[in-house]
C-alpha positions in Angstrom: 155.3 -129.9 -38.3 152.6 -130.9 -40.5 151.2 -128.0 -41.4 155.1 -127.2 -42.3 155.1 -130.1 -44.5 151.5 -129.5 -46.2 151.8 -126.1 -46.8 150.8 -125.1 -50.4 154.2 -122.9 -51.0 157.9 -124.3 -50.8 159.1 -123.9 -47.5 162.8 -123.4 -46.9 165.1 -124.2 -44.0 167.9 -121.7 -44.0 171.1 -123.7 -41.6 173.5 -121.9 -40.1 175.6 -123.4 -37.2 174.0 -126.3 -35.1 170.6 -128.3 -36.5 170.2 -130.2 -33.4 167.1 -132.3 -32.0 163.9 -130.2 -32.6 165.7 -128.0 -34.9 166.8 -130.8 -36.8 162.7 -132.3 -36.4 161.4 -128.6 -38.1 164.3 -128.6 -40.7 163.1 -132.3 -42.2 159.7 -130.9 -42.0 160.4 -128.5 -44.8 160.2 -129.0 -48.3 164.2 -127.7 -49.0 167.3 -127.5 -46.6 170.3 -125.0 -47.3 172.8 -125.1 -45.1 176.4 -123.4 -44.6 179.5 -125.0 -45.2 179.9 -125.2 -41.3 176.6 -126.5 -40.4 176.4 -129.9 -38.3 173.4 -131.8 -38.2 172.3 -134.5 -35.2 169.9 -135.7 -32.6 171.5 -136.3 -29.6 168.3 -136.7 -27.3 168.5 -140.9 -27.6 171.8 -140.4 -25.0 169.6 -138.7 -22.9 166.8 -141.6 -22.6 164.6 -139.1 -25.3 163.0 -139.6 -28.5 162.0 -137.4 -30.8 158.4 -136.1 -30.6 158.2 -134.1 -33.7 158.9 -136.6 -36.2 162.5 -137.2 -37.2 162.4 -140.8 -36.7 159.9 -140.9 -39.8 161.2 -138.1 -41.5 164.9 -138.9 -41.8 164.7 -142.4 -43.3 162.0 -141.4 -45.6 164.8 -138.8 -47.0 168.5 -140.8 -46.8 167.4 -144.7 -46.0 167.7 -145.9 -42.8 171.8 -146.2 -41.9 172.5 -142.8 -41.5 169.3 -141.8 -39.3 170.4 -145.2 -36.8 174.0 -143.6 -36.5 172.4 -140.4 -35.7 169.8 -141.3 -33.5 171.1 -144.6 -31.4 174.7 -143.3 -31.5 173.9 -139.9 -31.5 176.3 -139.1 -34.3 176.4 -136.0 -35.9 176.8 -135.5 -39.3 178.3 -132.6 -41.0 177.2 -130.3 -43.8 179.1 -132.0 -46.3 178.2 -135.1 -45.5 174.6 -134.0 -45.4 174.8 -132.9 -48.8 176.3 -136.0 -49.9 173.6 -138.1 -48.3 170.4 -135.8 -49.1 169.6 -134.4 -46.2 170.5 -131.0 -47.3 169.5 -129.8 -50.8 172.5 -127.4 -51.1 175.6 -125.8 -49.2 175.9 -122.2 -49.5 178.1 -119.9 -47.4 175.2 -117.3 -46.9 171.8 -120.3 -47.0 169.2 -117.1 -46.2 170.5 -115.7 -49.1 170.7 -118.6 -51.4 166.7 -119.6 -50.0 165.1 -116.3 -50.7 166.8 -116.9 -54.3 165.9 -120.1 -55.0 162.0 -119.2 -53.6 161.5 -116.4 -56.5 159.4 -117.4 -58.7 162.1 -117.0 -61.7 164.4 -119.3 -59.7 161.8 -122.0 -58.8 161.2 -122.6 -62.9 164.6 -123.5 -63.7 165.7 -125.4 -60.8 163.3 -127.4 -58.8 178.8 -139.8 -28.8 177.8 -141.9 -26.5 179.8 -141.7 -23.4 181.2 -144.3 -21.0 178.8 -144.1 -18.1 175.8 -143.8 -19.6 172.5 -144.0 -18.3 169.7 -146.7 -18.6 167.5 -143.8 -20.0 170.3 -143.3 -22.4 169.9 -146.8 -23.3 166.3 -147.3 -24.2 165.8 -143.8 -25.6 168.3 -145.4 -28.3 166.2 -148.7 -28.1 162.9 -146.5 -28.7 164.4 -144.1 -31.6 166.2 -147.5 -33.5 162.9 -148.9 -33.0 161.1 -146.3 -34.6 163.6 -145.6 -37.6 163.6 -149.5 -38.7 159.8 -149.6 -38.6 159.3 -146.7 -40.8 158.3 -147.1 -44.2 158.3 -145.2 -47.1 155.0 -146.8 -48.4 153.3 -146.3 -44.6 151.6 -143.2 -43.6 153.7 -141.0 -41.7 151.3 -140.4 -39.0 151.4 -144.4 -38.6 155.0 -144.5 -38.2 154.6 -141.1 -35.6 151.8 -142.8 -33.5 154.0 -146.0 -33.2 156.8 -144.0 -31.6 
């Protein structure tokens, strides 16, 4: 993922259909997101008694704040491509996002436009503890392999 993020050229997620745990983890990892109109976003591992290993407790609230990434993560809510628009975590909709990507990567382009459910388990239960943990203790101003190592 970090070599994702650190790498010299823009790097574009292209969403079509679910963005789910580790998907969702590479997608923040790049520099822009486009996703179709019927794109739904989530992390649904903190049900399961799992927390993200790749980073999305850091990256999300470091995007959109902190309230949307603890409905995601602790409730495992998921969010759909309109509302990711409207909070940031997608940089545009577009019915055909490979499409609109390789677009907005030429060079010409770049220039002008820069559930949980009723019987859950104990693991279920503290992999929401650990993810809401590691959301409210990132920081903007901290270093995100600080924030990953605390996880």
């Amino acid at each position: 993922m970090a070599a994702i993020e650190r790498f010299p050229a823009p790097v574009y997620a292209a969403i079509s259909g679910y963005c789910m745990g580790g998907g969702l983890d590479l997608a923040l990892a790049c520099h822009y997101r486009i996703a179709s109109p019927h794109a739904v976003f989530g992390h649904r591992g903190a049900g399961l008694g799992l927390i993200t290993g790749w980073g999305g407790t850091q990256r999300l609230p470091r995007l959109v704040g902190k309230a949307c990434p603890l409905e995601m993560f602790v409730a495992a809510e998921k969010v759909t491509a309109q509302q990711a628009l409207r909070i940031g975590l997608i940089d545009a909709m577009a019915d055909d996002p490979v499409a609109e990507a390789v677009q907005r990567a030429t060079p010409e382009k770049r220039k002008s436009s820069r559930n949980i459910s009723p019987g859950e388990s104990q693991k279920g239960k503290s992999g929401r503890r650990a993810s809401a943990t590691a959301v409210v203790r990132s920081s903007p101003c901290a270093p995100l392999l600080g924030g990953l190592s605390s996880t």
